[in-house]
PAKOLGU-211228 format. One record per residue (C-alpha): residue number from 1; x, y, z. Coordinates in Angstrom, 1 decimal, padded with zeros to 4 digits. Layout:
! PAKOLGU-211228
<palo pos="NUM" xx="X" yy="Y" zz="Z"/>
...
END
This chain:
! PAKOLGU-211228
<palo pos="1" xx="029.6" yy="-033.6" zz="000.0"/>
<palo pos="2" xx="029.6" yy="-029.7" zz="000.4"/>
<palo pos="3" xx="032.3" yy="-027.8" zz="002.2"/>
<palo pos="4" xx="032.1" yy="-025.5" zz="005.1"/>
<palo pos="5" xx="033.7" yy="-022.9" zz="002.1"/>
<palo pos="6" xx="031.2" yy="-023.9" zz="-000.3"/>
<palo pos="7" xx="028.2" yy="-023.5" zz="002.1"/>
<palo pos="8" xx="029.8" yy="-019.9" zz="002.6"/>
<palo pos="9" xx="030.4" yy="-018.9" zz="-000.9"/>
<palo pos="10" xx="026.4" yy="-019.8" zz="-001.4"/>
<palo pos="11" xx="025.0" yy="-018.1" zz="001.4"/>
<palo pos="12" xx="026.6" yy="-014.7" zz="000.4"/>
<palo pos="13" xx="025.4" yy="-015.3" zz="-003.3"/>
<palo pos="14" xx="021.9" yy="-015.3" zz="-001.6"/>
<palo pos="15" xx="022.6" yy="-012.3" zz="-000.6"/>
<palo pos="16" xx="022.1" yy="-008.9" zz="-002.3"/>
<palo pos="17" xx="024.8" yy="-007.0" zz="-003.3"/>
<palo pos="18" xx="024.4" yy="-004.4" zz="-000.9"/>
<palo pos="19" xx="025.5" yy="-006.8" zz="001.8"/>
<palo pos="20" xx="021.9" yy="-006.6" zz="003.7"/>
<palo pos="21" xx="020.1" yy="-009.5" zz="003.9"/>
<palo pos="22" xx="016.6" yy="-008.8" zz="002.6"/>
<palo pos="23" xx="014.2" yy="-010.3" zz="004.7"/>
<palo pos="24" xx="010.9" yy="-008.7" zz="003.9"/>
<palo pos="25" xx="008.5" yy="-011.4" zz="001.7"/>
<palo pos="26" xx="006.1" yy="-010.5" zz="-000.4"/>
<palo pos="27" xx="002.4" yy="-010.6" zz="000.5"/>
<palo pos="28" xx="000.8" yy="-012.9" zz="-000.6"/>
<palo pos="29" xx="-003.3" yy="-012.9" zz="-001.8"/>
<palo pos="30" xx="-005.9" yy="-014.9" zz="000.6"/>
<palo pos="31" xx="-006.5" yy="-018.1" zz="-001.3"/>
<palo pos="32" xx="-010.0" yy="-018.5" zz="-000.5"/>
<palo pos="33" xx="-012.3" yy="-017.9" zz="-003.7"/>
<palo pos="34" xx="-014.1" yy="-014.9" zz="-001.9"/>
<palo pos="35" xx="-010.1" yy="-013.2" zz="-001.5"/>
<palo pos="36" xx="-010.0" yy="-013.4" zz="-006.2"/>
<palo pos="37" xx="-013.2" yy="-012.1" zz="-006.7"/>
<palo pos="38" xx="-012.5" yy="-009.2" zz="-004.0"/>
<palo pos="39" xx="-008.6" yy="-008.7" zz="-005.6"/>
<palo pos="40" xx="-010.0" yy="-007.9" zz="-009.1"/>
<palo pos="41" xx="-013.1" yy="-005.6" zz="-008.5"/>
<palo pos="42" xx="-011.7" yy="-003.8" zz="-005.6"/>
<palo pos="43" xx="-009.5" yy="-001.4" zz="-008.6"/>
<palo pos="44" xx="-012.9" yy="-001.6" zz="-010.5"/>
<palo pos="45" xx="-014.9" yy="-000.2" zz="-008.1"/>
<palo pos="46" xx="-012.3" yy="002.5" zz="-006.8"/>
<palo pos="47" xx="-011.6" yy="003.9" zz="-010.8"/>
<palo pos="48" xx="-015.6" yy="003.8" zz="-011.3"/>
<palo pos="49" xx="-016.0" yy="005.8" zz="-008.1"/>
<palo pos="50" xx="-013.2" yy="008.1" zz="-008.7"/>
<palo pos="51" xx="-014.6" yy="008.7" zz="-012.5"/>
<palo pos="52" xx="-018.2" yy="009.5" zz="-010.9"/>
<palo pos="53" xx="-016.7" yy="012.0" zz="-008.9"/>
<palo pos="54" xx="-014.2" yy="013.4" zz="-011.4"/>
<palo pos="55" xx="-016.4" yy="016.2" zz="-012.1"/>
<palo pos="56" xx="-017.5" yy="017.5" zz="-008.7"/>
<palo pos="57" xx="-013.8" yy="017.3" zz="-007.9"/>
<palo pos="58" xx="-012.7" yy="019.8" zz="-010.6"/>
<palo pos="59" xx="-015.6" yy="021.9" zz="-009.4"/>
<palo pos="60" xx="-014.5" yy="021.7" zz="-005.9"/>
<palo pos="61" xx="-011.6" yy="019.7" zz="-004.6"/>
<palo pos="62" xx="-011.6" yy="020.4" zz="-001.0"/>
<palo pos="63" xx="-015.4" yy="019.0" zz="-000.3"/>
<palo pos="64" xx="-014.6" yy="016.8" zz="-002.8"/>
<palo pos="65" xx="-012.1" yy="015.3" zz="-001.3"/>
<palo pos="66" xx="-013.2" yy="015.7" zz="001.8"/>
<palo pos="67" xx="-016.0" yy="013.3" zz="001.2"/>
<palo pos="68" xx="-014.8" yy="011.0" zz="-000.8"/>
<palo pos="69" xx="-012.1" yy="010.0" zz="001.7"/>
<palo pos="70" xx="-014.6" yy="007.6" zz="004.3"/>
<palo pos="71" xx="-016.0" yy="005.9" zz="001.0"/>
<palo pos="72" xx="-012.5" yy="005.2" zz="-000.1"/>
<palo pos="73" xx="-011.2" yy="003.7" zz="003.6"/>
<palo pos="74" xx="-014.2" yy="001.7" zz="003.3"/>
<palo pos="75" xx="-013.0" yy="000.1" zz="-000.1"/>
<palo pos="76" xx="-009.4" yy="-000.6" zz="001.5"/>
<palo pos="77" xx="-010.5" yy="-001.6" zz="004.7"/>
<palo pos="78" xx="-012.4" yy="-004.2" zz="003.0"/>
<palo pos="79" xx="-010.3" yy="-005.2" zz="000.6"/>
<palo pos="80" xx="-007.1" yy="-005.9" zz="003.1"/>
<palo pos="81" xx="-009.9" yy="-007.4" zz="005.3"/>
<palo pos="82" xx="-010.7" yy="-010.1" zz="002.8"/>
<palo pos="83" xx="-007.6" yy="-010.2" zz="000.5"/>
<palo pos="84" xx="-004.3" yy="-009.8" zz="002.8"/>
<palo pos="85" xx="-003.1" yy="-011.2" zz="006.2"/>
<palo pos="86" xx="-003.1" yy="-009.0" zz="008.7"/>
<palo pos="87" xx="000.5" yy="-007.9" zz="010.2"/>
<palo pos="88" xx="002.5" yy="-011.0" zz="011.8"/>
<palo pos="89" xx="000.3" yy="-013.4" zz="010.1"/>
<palo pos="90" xx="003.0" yy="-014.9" zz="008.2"/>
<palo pos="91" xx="005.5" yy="-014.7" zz="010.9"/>
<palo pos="92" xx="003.3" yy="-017.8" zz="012.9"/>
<palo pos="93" xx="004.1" yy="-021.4" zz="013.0"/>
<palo pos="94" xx="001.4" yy="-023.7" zz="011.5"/>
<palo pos="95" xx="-000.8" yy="-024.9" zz="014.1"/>
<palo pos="96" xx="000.5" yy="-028.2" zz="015.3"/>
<palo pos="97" xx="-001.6" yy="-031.5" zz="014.8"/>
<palo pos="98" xx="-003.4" yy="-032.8" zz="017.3"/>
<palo pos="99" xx="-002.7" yy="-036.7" zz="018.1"/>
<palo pos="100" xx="-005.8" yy="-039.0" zz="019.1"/>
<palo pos="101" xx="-006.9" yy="-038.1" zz="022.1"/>
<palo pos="102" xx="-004.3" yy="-034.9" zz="022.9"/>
<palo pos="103" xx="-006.8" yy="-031.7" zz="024.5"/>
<palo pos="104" xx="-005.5" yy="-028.2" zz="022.5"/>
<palo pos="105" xx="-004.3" yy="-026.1" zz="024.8"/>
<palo pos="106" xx="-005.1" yy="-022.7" zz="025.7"/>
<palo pos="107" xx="-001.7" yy="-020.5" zz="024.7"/>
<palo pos="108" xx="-001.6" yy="-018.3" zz="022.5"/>
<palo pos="109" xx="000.0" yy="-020.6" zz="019.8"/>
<palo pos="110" xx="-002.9" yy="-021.4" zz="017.8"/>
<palo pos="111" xx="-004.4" yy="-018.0" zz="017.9"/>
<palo pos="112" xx="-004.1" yy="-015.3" zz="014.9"/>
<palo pos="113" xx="-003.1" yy="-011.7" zz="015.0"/>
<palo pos="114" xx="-006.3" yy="-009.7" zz="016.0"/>
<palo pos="115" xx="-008.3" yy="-008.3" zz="012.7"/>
<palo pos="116" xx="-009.9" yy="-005.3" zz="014.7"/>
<palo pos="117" xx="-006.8" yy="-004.1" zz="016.6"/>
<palo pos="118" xx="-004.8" yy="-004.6" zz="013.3"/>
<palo pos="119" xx="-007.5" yy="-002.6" zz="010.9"/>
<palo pos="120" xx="-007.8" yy="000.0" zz="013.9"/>
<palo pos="121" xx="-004.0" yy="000.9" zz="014.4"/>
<palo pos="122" xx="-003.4" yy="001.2" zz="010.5"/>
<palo pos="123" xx="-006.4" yy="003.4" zz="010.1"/>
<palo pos="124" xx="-005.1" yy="005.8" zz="012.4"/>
<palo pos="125" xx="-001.0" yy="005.2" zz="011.1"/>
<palo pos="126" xx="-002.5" yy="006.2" zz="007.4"/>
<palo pos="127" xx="-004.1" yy="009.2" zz="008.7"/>
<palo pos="128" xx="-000.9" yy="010.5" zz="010.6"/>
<palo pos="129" xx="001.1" yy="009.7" zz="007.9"/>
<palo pos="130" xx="-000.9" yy="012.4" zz="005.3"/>
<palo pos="131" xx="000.9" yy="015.1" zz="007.8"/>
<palo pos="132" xx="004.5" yy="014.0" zz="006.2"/>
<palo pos="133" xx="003.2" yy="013.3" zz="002.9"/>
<palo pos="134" xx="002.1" yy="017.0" zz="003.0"/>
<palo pos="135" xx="005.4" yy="018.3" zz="003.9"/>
<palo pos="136" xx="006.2" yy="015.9" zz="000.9"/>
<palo pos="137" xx="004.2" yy="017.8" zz="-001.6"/>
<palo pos="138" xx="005.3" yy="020.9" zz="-000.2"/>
<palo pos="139" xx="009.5" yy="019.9" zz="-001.1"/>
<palo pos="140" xx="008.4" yy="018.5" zz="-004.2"/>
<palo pos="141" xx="006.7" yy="022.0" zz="-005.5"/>
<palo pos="142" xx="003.4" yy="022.3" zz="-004.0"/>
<palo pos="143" xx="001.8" yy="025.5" zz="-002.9"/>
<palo pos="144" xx="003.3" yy="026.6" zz="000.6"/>
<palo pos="145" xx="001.0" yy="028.7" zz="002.0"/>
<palo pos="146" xx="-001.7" yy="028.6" zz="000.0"/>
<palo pos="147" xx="-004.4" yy="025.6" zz="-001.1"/>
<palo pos="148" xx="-003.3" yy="023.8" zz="002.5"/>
<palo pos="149" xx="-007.0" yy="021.8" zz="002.5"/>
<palo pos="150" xx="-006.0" yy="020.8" zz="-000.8"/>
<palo pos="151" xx="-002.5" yy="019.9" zz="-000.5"/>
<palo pos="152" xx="-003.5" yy="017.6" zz="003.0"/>
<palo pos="153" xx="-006.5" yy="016.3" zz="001.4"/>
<palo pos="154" xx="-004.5" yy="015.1" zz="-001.6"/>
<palo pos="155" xx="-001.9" yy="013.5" zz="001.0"/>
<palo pos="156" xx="-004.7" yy="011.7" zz="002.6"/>
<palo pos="157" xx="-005.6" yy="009.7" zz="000.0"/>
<palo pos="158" xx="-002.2" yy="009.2" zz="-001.4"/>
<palo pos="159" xx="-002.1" yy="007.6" zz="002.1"/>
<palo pos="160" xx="-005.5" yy="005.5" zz="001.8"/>
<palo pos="161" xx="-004.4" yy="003.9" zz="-001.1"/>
<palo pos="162" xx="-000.8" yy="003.4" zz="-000.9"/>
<palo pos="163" xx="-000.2" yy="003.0" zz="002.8"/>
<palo pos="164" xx="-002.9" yy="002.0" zz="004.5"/>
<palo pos="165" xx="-002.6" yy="-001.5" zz="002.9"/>
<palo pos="166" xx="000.9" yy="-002.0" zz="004.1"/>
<palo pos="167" xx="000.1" yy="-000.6" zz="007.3"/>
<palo pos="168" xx="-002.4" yy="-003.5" zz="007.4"/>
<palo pos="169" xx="-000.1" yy="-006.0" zz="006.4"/>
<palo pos="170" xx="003.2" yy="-004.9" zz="007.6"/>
<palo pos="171" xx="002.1" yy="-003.7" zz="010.8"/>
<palo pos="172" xx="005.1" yy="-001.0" zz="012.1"/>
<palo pos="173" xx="008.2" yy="-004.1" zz="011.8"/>
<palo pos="174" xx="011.3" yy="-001.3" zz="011.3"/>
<palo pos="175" xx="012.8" yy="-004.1" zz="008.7"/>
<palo pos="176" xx="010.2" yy="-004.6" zz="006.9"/>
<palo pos="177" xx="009.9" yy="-000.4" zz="006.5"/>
<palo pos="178" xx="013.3" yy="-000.1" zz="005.7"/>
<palo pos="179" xx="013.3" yy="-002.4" zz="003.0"/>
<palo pos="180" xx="010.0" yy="-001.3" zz="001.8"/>
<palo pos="181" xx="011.4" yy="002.7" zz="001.7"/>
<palo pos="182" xx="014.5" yy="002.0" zz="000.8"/>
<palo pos="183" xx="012.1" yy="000.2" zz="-002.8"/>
<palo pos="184" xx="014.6" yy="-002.9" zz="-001.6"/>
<palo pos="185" xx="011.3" yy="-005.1" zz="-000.6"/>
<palo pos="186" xx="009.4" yy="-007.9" zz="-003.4"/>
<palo pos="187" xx="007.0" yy="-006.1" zz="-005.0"/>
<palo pos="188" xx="002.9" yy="-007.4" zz="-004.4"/>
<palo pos="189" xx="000.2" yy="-005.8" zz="-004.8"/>
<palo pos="190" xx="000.2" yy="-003.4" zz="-001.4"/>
<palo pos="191" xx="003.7" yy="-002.4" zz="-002.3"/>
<palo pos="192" xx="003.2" yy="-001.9" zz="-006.2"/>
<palo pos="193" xx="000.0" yy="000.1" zz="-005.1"/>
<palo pos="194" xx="002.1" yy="002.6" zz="-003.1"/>
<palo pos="195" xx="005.2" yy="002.7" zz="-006.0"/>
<palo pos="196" xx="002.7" yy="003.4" zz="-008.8"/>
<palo pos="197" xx="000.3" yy="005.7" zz="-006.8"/>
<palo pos="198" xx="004.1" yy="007.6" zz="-006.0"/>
<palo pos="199" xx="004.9" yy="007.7" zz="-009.9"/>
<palo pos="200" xx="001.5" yy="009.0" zz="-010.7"/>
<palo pos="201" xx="001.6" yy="011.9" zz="-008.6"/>
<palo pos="202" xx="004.6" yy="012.7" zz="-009.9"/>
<palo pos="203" xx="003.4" yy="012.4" zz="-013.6"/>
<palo pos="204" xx="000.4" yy="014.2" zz="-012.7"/>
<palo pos="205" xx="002.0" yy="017.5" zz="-012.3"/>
<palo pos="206" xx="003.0" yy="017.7" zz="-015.7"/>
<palo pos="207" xx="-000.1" yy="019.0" zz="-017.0"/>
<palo pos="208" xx="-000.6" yy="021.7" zz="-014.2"/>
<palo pos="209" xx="002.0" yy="024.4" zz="-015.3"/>
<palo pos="210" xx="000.8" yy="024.0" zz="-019.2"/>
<palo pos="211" xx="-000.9" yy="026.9" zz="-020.7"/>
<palo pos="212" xx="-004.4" yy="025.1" zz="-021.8"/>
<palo pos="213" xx="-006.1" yy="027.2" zz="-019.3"/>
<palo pos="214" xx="-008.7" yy="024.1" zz="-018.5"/>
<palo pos="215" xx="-010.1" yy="024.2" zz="-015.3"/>
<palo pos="216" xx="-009.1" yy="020.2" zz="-014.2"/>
<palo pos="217" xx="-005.5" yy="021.8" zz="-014.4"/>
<palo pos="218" xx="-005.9" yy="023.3" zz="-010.7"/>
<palo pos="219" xx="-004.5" yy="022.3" zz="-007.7"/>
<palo pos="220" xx="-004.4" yy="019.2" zz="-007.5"/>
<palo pos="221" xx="-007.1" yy="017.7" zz="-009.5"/>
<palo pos="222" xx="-004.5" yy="015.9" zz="-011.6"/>
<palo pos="223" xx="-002.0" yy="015.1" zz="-009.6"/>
<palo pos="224" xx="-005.2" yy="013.2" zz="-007.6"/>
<palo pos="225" xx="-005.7" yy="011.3" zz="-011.2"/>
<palo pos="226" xx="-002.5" yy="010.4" zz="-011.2"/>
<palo pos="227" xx="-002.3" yy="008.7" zz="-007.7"/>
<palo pos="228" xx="-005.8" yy="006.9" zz="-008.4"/>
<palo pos="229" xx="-004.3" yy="005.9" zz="-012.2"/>
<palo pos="230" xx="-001.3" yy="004.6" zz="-010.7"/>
<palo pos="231" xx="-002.4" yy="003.2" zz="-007.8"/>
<palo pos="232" xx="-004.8" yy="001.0" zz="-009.8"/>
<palo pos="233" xx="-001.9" yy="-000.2" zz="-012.5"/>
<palo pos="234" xx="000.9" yy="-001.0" zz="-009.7"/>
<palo pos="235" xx="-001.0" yy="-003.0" zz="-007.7"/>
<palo pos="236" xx="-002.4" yy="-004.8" zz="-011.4"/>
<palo pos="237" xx="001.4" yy="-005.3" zz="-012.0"/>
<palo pos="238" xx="002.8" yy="-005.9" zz="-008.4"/>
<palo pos="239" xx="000.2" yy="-008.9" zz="-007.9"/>
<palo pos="240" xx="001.0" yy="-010.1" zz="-011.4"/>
<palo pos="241" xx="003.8" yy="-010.2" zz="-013.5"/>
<palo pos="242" xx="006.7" yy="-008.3" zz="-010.9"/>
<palo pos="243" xx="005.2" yy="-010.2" zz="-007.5"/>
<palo pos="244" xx="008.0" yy="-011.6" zz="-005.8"/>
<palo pos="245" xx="010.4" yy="-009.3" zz="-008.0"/>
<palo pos="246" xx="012.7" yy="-006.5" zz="-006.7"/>
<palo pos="247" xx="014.3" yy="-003.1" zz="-008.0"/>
<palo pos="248" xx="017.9" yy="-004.5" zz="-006.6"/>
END
């Protein structure tokens, strides 16, 4: 038989060492068969799409980009439509079994979070959030005031791809955000998306400042590689081998 100290001494060794509870779980994959097929060409299609347009981007990143940015929602927004739970999906209580002969009733109880809404409000969340991830760039050694279409553009989809799924799936739940920020939350695919598409922007600056003189060294073709690149290989490794796994 346990003891009230022993109880204790286990509950703060669930605990991290921080002293914060972590609370945020990971996200887990759809398990209908439609939700695996989706999870595995979704980062096929969106390399394939950003090699075919590797070349018009060097030519000219701002339309580019411009234009590229609806195909790519479209990818996500299907992809979190069929693969993720919406935001507060997990949060609900199984729906309770009926006994012989028992009516369901009409609350709210058995009804899910609303796809539409959810998709809507983190459509427009990942497009305001491309205004910080600008100012971002800028701190982190991007042109000030010059190559601002670029600079925002880039942000934009460094927002589509790494955001917009969390948005999806975490709604705007302050803990959740916190712990995800703070790179305290499990890693899954949405968050390992945002981490590596984070790292390959950062690693995609290294070629700029070289002296090869190569035209796909210009602002910010390769930092753009870098975000698709890791984007693709995070969320490969956050739904695999780290899901469930944290930093601390």
């Amino acid at each position: 038989m346990s003891t009230p100290s022993s109880t204790t001494g286990a509950s703060e060794a669930s605990k991290p060492a921080g002293g914060s509870e972590v609370t945020t779980k990971p996200v887990p994959i759809l398990p209908s068969s439609q939700a695996q097929i989706v999870r595995h060409a979704h980062p096929v299609l969106l390399a394939a799409f950003f090699y075919a347009r590797f070349n018009a981007l060097v030519q000219d990143p701002i339309t580019t980009m411009w234009s590229s940015a609806p195909v790519v929602l479209a990818m996500q927004v299907a992809y979190t439509i069929l693969c993720l739970p919406p935001a507060g999906a997990q949060a609900m209580k199984p729906a309770k079994k009926l006994r012989p002969g028992e009516k369901k009733k009409a609350a709210a109880d058995g009804a899910g979070p609303n796809i539409a809404v959810t998709t809507t409000v983190a459509i427009l969340l990942t497009i305001f959030s491309a205004v910080p991830l600008h100012v971002l760039f800028v701190l982190f050694g991007a042109p000030f005031l010059t190559h601002l279409p670029n600079t925002f553009l880039c942000s934009l989809h460094l927002s589509l791809l790494g955001l917009y799924p969390l948005f999806y799936s975490h709604g705007v739940a302050t803990n959740d955000w916190l712990e995800i920020l703070g790179v305290r939350a499990p890693f899954d695919e949405a968050s390992g998306g945002l981490v590596g598409a984070c790292f390959g922007a950062w690693i995609g600056a290294v070629p700029i400042p070289l002296d090869w003189d190569r035209e796909w060294q210009k602002w910010p073709v390769t930092i753009l590689v870098g975000v698709y690149a890791g984007y693709v290989l995070g969320k490969l490794v956050g739904g695999t081998v780290a899901y469930g796994k944290r930093f601390a």
